[in-house]
VOGU-147206 format. One record per residue (C-alpha): residue in three letters; x, y, z; residue number from 1. Coordinates in steps of 0.25 Angstrom, whole numbers, plus 2048, in hexadecimal, padded with zeros to 3 digits. Example, Ala and Ser with C-alpha at 12.3 -4.5 7.8 and 13.67 -1.06 7.14 Angstrom:
<marmis>
ALA 831 7EE 81F 1
SER 837 7FC 81D 2
</marmis>
This chain:
<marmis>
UNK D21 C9C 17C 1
UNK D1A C91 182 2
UNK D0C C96 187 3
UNK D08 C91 196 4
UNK CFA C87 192 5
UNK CF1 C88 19E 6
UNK CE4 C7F 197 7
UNK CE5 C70 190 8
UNK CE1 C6D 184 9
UNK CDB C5F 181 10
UNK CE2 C53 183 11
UNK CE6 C4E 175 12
UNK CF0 C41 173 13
UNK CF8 C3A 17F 14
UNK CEE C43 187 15
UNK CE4 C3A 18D 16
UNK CE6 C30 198 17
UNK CF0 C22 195 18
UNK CEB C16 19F 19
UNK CF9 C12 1A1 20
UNK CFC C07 1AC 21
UNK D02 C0D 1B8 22
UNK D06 C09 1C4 23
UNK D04 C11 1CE 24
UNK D06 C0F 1DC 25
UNK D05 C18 1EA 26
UNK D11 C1D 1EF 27
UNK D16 C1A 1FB 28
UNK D1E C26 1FD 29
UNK D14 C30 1FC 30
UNK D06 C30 200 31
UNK CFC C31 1F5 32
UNK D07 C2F 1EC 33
UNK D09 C25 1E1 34
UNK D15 C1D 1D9 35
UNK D16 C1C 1C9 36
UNK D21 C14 1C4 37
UNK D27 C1D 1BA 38
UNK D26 C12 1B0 39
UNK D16 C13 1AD 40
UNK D18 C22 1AF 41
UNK D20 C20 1A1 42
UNK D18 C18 19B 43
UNK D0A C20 19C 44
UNK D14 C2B 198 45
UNK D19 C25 18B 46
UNK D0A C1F 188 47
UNK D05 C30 189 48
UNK D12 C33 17E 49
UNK D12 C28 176 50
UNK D0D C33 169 51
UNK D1B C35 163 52
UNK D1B C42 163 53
UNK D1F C42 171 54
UNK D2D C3D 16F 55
UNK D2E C48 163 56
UNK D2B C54 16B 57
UNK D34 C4F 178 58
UNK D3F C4D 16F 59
UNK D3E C58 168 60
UNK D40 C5F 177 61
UNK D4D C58 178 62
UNK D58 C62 17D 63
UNK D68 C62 17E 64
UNK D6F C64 18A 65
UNK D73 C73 18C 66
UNK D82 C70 18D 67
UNK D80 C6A 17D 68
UNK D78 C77 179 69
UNK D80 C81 17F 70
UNK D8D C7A 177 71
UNK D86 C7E 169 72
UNK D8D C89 162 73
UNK D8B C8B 154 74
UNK D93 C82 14B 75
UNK D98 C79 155 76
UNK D98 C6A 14F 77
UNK D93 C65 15D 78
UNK D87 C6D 15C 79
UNK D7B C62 15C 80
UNK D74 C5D 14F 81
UNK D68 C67 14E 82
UNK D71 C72 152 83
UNK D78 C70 146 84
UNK D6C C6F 13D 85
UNK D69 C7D 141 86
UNK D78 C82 13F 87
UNK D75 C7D 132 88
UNK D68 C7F 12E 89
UNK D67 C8E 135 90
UNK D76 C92 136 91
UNK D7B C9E 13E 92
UNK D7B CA7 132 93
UNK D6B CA6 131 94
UNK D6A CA9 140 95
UNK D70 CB4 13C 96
UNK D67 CB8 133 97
UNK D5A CB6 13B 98
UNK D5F CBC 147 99
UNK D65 CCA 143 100
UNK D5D CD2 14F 101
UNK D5D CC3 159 102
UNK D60 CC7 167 103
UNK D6F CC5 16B 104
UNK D6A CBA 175 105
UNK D64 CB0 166 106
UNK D72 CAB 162 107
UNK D74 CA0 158 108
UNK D7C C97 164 109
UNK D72 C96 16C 110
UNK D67 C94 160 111
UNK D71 C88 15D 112
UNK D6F C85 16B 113
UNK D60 C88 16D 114
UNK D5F C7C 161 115
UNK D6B C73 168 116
UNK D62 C73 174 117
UNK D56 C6B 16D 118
UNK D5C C5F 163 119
UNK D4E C5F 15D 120
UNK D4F C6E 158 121
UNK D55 C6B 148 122
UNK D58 C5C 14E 123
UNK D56 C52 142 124
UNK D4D C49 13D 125
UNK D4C C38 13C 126
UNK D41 C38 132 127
UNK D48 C40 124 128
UNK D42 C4E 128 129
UNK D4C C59 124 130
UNK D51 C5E 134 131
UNK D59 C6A 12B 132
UNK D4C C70 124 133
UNK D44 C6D 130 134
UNK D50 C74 139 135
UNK D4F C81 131 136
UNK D40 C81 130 137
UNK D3F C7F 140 138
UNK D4A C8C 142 139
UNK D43 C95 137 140
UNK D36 C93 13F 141
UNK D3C C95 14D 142
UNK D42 CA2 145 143
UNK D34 CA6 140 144
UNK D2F CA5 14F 145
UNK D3C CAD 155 146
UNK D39 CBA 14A 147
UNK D2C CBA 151 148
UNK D2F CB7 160 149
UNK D3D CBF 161 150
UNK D3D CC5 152 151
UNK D40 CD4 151 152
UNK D33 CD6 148 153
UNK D39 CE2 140 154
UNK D37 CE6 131 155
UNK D40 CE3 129 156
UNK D3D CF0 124 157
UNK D3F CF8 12F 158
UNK D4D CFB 12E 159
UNK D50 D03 13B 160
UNK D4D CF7 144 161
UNK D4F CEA 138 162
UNK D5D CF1 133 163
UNK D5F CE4 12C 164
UNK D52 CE3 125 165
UNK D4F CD6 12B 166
UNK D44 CCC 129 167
UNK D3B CCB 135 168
UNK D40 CBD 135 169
UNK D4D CC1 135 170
UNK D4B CC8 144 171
UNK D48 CBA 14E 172
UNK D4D CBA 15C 173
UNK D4E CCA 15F 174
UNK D47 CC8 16D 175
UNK D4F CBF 177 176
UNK D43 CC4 182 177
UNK D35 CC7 181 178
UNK D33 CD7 17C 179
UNK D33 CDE 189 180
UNK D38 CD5 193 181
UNK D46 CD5 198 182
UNK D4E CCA 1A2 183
UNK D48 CCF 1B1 184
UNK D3A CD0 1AE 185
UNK D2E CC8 1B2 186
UNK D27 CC3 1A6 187
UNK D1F CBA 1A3 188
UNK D1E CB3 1B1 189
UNK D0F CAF 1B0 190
UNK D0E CA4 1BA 191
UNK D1A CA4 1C1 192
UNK D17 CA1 1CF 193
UNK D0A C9B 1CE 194
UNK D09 C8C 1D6 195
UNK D08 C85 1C9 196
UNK D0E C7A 1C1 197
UNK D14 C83 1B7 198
UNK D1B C8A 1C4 199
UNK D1F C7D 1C9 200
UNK D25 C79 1BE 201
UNK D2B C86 1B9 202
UNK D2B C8F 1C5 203
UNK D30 C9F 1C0 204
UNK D3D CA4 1C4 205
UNK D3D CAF 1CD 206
UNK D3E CBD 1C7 207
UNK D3E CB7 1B8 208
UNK D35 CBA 1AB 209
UNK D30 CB1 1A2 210
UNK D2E CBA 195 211
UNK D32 CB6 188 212
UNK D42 CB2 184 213
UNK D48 CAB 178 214
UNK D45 CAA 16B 215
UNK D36 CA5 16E 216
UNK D35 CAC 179 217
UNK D33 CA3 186 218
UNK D26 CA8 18F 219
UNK D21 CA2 19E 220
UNK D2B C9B 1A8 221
UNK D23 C8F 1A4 222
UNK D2A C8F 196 223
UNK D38 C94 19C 224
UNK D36 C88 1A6 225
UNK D31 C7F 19C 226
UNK D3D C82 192 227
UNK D47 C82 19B 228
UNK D45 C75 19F 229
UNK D48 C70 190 230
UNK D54 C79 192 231
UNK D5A C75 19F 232
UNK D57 C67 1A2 233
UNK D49 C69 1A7 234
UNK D4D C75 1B3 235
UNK D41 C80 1AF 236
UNK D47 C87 1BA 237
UNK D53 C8C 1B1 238
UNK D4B C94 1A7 239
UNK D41 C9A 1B2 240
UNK D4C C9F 1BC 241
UNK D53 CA5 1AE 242
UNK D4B CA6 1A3 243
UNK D53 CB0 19C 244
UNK D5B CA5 198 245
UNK D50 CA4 18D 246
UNK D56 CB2 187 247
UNK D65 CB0 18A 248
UNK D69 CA2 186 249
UNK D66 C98 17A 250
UNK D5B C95 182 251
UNK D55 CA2 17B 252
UNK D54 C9A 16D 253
UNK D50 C8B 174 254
UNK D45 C90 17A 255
UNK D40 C93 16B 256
UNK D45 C86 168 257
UNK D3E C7E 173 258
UNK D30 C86 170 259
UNK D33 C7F 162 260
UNK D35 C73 166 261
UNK D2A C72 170 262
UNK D1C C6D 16E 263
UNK D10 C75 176 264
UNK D08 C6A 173 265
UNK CFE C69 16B 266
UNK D08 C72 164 267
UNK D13 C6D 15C 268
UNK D20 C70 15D 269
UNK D26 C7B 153 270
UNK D31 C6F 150 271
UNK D27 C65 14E 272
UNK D1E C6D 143 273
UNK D2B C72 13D 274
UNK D30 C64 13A 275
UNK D22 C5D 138 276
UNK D25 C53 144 277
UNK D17 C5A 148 278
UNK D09 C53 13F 279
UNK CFE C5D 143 280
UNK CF1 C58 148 281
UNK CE4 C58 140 282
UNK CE0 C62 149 283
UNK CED C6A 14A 284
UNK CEA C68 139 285
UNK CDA C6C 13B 286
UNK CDF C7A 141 287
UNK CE9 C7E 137 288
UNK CF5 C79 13D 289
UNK D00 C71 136 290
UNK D0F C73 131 291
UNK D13 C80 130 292
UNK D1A C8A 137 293
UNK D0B C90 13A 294
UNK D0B C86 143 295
UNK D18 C8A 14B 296
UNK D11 C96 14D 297
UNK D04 C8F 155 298
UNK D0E C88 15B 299
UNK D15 C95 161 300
UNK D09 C9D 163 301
UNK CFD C99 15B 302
UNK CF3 C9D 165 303
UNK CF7 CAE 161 304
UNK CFE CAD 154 305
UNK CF6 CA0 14B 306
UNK CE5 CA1 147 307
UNK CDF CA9 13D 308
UNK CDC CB4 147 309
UNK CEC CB6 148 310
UNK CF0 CB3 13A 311
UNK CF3 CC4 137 312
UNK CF9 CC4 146 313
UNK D06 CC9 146 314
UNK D0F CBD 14D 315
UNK D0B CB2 143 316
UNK D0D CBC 137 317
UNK D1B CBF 13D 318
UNK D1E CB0 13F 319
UNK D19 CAD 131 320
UNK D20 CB7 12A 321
UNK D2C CB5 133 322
UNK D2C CA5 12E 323
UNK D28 CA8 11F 324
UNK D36 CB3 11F 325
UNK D3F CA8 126 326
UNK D38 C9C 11D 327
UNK D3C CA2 110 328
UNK D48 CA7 114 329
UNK D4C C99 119 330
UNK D45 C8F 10E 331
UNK D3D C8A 119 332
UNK D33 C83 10F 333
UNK D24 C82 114 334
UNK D1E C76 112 335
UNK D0F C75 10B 336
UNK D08 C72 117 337
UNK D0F C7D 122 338
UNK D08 C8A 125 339
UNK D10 C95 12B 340
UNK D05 C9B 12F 341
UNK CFB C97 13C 342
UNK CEF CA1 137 343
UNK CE8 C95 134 344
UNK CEC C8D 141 345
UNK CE4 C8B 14D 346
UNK CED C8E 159 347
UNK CF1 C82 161 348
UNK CEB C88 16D 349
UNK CDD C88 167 350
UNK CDC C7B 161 351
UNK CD2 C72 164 352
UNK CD9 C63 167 353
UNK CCC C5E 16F 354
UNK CCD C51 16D 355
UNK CDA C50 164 356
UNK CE1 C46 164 357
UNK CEC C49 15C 358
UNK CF3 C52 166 359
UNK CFF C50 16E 360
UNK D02 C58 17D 361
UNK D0E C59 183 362
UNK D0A C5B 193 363
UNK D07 C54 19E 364
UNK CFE C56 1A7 365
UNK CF5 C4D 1B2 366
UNK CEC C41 1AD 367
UNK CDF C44 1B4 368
UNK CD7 C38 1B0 369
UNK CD3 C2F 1BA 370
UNK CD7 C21 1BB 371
UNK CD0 C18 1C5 372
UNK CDB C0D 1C4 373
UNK CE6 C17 1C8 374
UNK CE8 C1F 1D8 375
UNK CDF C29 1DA 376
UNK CDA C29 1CD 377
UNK CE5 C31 1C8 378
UNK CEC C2D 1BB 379
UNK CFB C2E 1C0 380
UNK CFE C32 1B1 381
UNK CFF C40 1A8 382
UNK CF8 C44 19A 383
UNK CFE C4C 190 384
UNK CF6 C5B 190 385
UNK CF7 C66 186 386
UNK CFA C72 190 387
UNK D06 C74 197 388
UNK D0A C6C 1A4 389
UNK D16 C6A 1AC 390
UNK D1A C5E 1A6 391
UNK D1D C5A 196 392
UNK D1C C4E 18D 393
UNK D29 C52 188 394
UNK D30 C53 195 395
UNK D37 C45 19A 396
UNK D32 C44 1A7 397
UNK D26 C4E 1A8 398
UNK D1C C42 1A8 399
UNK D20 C3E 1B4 400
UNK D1F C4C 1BA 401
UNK D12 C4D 1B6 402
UNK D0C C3D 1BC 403
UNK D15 C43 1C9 404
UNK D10 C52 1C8 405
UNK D1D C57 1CA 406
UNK D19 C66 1C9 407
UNK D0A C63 1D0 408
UNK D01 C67 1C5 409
UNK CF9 C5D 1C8 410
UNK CEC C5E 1D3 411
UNK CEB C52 1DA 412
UNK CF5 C4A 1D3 413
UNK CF9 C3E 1DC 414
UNK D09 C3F 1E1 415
UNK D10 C36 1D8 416
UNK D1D C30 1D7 417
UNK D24 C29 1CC 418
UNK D2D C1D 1D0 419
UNK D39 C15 1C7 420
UNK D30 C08 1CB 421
UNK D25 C04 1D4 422
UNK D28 BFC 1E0 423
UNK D20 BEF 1DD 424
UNK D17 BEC 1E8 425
UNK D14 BDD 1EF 426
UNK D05 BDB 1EF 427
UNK CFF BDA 1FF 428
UNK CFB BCC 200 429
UNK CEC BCA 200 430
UNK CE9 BC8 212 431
UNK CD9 BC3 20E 432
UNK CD3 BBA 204 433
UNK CCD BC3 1F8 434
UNK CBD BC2 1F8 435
UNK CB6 BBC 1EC 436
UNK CC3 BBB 1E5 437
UNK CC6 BCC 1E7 438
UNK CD5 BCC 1EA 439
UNK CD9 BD1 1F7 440
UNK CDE BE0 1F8 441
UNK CEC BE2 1F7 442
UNK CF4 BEF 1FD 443
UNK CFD BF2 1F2 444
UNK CF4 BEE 1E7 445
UNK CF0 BFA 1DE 446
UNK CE0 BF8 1DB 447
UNK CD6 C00 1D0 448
UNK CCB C04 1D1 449
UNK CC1 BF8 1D0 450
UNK CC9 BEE 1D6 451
UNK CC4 BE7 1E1 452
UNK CCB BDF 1EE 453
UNK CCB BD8 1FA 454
UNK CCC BDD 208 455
UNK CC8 BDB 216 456
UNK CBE BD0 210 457
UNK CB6 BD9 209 458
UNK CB7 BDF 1F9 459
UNK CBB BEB 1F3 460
UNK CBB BF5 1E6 461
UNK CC5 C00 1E5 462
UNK CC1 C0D 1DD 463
UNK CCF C12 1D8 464
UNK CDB C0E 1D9 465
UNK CDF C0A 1E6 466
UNK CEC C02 1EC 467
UNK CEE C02 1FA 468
UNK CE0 C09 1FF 469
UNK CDB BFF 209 470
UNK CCC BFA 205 471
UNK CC4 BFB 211 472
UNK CC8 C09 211 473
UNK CBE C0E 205 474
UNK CC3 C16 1FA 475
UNK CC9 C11 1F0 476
UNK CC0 C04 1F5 477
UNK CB3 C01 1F7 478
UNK CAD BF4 1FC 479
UNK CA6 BEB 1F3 480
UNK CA5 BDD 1F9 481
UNK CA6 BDB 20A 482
</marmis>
């Protein structure tokens, strides 16, 4: 699943720093602390996500309540849209089919409801593409990816143990849990514990392992916390305090379903490049990597399984194979430009972008420019990153966290709160005349660096931003004129 990033890659688009007006004035509740109206907050927000792409990827996140989800049953006219697109293009019959060795926990239900949960999965398309052909492509890909995650891996000559002579292809979802893990057992709990953000945010459960469940075998508290979030109306602490939920429920197959839909960017999601939605980069293009589903591969795991050096390794040839087998079987045609192979791809973990500007990240984290005109210096804002953050451009709300540090991953970020509206103030009226036309200093008026004012008959020059520091006390001042 998911791998935990640790180092950035170059800022691309919506990366570096917007000069957004804000108003931004100390808080009188808190020392040290400072007011944003929540207003400019949103507004510096839109200006960093205003690349339409945004919106794609946020809605293509969109989830059903789990009271609708867990009503689906096959067959049922109130099942939702997409739900029925996949009853019709991948009836139960060719479940069937594929899953003769599945594990008795993969059912066809609760694949009707791991799909239910997320509209977008075989939803339907506005612009004339064909939502059936692109629904059957997108579940003989997943299928492709389950032979090899979960799939049984026998001969089909090898009668004694493939009794039915299946295709490889045919033997998806075997594993329900990682080879050689059972429910009790600590695996997988790197980093539980430590005083960092990712403990914050997802803190582990006592006594629970995080090795690999589900159909794409979900890894780390950090993806359990993370999914469970989209699963349970932002509670991560329902996964971590249980995680084998993610082998005993539906939530076994949407987890598969949620990595699908999910970017890592500068990764696509699996969706996006199935359905074209996705227009690769000229870099992206200049290392290899276009339509195709090669492409899902680098997505997945590009770093071990895509290159020339893995191209005879035995996880792509599997997935390749296991794809070709499904493609045929299926009619799935391949278009003149796809590749289902990722030989001659560079991983996405070892492209260059220095300098792109043609790539899109989906994290927040800290703006640590400098800006004179603002307290402190400090930006009061957040820049989208390419490495994994407590907070997501995908998440309603999580810019917000990020400006007000809800999980402290921030050194030294000032203490801000967010207000509905900002009181307005009444300016102090001026007690001396200004010198040389210099206006008088003002209490409650909000200075930048540069400006200069009146006070106790001399003139002064503030550095930064300053409201409410006296003059004649130095910093941010310094006398110019007495």
């Amino acid at each position: 699943m998911f791998k935990r990033k640790t180092v950035a890659w170059l800022f691309g688009v919506g990366a570096f720093p917007v000069c957004a007006a804000m108003n931004i004035q100390p808080d009188p509740e808190t020392p040290d602390g400072y007011l944003i109206a929540r207003s400019d907050l949103q507004a510096v927000e839109k200006e960093k996500t205003a690349n339409p792409m945004y919106a794609i990827w946020a809605n293509a996140l969109a989830t059903r309540p789990n009271s609708v989800v867990e009503a689906i049953e096959p067959g049922q006219a109130t099942n939702p849209d997409n739900v029925q697109r996949v009853e019709r293009v991948f009836p139960e019959h060719e479940w069937n089919f594929l899953t003769h060795m599945a594990a008795p926990e993969y059912t066809y239900t609760r694949f009707l409801r791991a799909i239910g949960k997320f509209p977008a999965f075989c939803g339907d398309y506005s612009d004339g593409r064909d939502a059936d052909a692109i629904c059957k492509k997108s579940l003989i890909t997943a299928f492709a990816h389950f032979a090899q995650e979960t799939g049984g891996h026998i001969a089909k000559d090898n009668i004694s143990d493939n009794p039915l002579g299946l295709e490889e292809w045919q033997q998806a979802l075997v594993h329900v849990r990682e080879m050689g893990w059972s429910e009790g057992q600590l695996g997988y709990t790197t980093g539980c514990g430590q005083n960092d953000w990712q403990n914050r945010k997802w803190p582990c459960g006592d006594g629970q392992g995080y090795f690999g469940r589900g159909a794409k075998q979900l890894s780390y508290h950090f993806n359990y916390g993370a999914f469970s979030e989209v699963m349970f109306d932002g509670d991560a602490s329902v996964l971590l305090n249980n995680p084998g939920l993610v082998a005993d429920s539906w939530l076994n197959l949407a987890s598969a379903i949620w990595f699908f839909l999910t970017p890592q960017a500068p990764k696509p999601a699996m969706l996006h490049v199935i359905d074209r939605t996705w227009v690769p980069s000229q870099r992206e293009l200049d290392a290899g990597i276009g339509y195709g589903f090669g492409t899902t591969i680098n997505v997945i795991n590009g770093g071990i399984e895509c290159g020339e050096q893995n191209k005879n390794k035995g996880q792509p040839v599997n997935r390749i194979r296991y794809w070709e087998g499904l493609a045929e079987h299926y009619q799935i045609p391949i278009e003149a430009d796809e590749q289902n192979t990722c030989w001659q791809q560079t991983p996405y973990g070892s492209l260059n972008l220095n300098g792109a500007t043609d790539v899109l990240y989906t994290n927040w984290d800290g703006n640590w420019r400098y800006y004179p005109d603002r307290p402190g210096g400090y930006s009061f804002e957040c820049n989208l990153v390419g490495f994994q953050t407590a907070y997501s451009a995908l998440v309603e709300g999580d810019y917000e966290k990020c400006v007000t540090n809800l999980y402290q991953s921030h050194a030294s970020w000032p203490k801000v709160r967010v207000v509905d509206e900002l009181t307005p103030t009444e300016p102090e009226q001026p007690s001396e005349p200004p010198i040389d036309g210099v206006e008088v200093w003002q209490a409650n008026k909000v200075y930048y660096a540069g400006d200069q004012v009146t006070y106790e008959g001399a003139i002064y020059q503030v550095k930064w931003w300053s409201q409410g520091n006296l003059p004649s006390q130095g910093d941010p001042w310094f006398l110019v004129q007495s």
